[in-house]
ROMARVO-988972 format. One record per atom (N, C-alpha, C, CB): residue in one letter; x, y, z. Coordinates in steps of 0.1 Angstrom, whole numbers, padded with zeros to 4 digits, always signed. Atoms other than C-alpha are relative to their C-alpha. Glycine has a CB too. Example, Ala and Ser with C-alpha at 12.3 -4.5 7.8 and 13.67 -1.06 7.14 Angstrom:
REM residues 2
A+0009-0012+0000/A+0123-0045+0078/A+0009+0012+0000/A-0010+0000+0012/S-0009-0011+0000/S+0137-0011+0071/S-0008+0011+0008/S+0004+0005-0014/
REM end
This chain:
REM residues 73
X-0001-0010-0010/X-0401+0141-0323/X-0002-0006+0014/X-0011+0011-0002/X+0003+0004-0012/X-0413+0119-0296/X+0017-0008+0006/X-0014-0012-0003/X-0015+0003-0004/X-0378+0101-0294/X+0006+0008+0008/X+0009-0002-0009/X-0003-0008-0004/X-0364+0134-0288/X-0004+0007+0012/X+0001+0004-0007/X+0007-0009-0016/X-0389+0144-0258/X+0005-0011+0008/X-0021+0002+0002/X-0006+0011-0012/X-0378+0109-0240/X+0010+0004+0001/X+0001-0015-0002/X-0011-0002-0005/X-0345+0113-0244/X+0003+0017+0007/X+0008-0006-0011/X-0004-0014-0009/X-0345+0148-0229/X-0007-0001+0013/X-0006+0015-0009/X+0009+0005-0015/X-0371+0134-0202/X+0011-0005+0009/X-0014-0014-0002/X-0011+0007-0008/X-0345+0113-0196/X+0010+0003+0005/X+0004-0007-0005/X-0009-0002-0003/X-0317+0131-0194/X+0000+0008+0012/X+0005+0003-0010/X+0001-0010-0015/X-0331+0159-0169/X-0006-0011+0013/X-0015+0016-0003/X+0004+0010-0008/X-0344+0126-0147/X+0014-0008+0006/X-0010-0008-0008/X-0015+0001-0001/X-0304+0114-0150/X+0007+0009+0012/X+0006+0005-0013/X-0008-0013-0007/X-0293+0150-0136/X-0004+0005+0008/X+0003+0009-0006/X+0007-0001-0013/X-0317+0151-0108/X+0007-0011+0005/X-0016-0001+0002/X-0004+0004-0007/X-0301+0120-0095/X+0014-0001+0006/X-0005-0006-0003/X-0014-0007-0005/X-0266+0134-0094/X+0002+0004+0005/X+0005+0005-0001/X-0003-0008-0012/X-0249+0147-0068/X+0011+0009-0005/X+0004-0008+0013/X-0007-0015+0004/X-0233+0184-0071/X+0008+0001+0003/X-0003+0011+0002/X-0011-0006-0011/X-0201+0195-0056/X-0002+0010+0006/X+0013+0003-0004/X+0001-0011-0009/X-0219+0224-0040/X-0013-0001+0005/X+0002+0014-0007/X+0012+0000-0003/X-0246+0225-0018/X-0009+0012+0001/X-0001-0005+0009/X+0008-0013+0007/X-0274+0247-0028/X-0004+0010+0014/X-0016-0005-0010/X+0007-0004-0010/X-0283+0258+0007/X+0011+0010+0006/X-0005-0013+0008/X-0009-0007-0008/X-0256+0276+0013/X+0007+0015-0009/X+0012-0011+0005/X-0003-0009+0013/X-0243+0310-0004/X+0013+0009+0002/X-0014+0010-0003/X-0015-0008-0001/X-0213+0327-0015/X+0009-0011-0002/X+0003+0008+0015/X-0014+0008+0002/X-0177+0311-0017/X-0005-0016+0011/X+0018+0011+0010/X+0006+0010-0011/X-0196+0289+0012/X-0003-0014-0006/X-0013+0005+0006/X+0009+0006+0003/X-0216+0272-0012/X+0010-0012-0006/X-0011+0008-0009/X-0010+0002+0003/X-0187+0258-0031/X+0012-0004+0004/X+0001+0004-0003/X-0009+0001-0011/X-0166+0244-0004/X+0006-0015-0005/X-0008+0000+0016/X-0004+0011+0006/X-0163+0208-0017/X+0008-0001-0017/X-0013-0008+0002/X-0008+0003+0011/X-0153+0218-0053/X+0012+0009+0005/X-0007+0003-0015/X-0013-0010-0003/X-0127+0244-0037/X+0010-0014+0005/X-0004+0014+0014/X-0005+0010-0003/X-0114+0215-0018/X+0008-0008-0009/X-0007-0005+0005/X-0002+0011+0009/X-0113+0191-0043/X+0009+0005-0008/X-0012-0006-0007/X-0004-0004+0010/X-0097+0213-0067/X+0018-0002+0006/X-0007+0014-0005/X-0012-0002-0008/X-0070+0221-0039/X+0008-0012-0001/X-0003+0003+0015/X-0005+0011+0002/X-0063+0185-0038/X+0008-0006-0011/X-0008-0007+0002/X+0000+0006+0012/X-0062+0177-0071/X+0019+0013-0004/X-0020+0003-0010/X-0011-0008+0001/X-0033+0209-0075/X+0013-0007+0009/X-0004+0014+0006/X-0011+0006-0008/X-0012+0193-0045/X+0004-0014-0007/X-0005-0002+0014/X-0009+0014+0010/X-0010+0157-0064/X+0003+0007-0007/X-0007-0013-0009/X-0005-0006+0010/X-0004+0177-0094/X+0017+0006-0001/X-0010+0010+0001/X-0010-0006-0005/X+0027+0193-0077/X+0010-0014+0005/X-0005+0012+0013/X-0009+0009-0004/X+0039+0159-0062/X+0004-0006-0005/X-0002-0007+0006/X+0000+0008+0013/X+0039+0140-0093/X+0013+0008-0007/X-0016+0000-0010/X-0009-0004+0009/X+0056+0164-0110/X+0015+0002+0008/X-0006+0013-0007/X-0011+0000-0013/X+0083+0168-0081/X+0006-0013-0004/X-0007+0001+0018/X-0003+0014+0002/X+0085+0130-0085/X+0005-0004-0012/X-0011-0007+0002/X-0002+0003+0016/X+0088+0126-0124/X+0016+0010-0002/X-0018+0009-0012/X-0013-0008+0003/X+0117+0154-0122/X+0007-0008+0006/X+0004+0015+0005/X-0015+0005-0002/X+0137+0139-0098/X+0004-0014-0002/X+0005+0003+0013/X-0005+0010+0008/X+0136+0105-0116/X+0007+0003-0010/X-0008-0008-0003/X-0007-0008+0018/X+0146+0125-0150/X+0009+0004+0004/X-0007+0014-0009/X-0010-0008-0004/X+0172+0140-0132/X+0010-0010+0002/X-0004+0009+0012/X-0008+0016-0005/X+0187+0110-0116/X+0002-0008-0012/X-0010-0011+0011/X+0003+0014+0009/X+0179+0084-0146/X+0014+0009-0010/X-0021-0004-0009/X-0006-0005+0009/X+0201+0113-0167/X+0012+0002+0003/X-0005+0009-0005/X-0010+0000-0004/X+0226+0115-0145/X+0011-0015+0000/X-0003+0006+0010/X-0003+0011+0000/X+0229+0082-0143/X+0006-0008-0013/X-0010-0005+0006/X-0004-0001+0012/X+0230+0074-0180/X+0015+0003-0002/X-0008+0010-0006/X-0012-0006+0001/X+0257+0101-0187/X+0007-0010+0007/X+0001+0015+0005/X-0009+0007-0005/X+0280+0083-0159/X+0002-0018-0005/X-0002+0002+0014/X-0005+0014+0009/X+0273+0051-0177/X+0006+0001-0014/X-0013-0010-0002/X-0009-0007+0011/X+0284+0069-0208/X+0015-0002+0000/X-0001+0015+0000/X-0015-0005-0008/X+0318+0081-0190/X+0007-0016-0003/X-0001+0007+0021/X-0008+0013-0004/X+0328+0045-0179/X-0003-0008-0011/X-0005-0008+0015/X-0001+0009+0003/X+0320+0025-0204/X+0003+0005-0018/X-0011-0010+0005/X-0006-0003+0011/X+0330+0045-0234/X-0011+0006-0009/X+0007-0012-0004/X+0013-0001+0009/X+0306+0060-0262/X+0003-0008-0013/X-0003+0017-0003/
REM end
């Protein structure tokens, strides 16, 4: 049992020295400004990438096919 009280000592001593994405001092949608952000960000790469990945797939398939055409199947 004592193992189990350290490591729980430990763990809430861990999660005090963490830093939050919201600061507590502030309230409402307010408080939550950095994970709103962050999230936002994280949606816009999300959108570029995939933008990016299509129109290589798009291209690379077109490209293919016309190497098909010309060189015969």
């Amino acid at each position: 049992m004592s193992k189990v009280r350290k490591y729980v000592s430990e763990v809430f001593l861990e999660l005090r020295k963490a830093t939050w994405p919201w600061d507590p001092k502030e309230k409402g949608f307010a408080k939550y400004r950095e994970l709103n952000e962050s999230t936002v960000v994280v949606f816009i790469a999300m959108i570029l990438l995939g933008a990016f990945v299509a129109v290589f797939d798009v291209s690379f398939r077109e490209a293919f096919q016309a190497a098909q055409t010309w060189f015969g199947k």
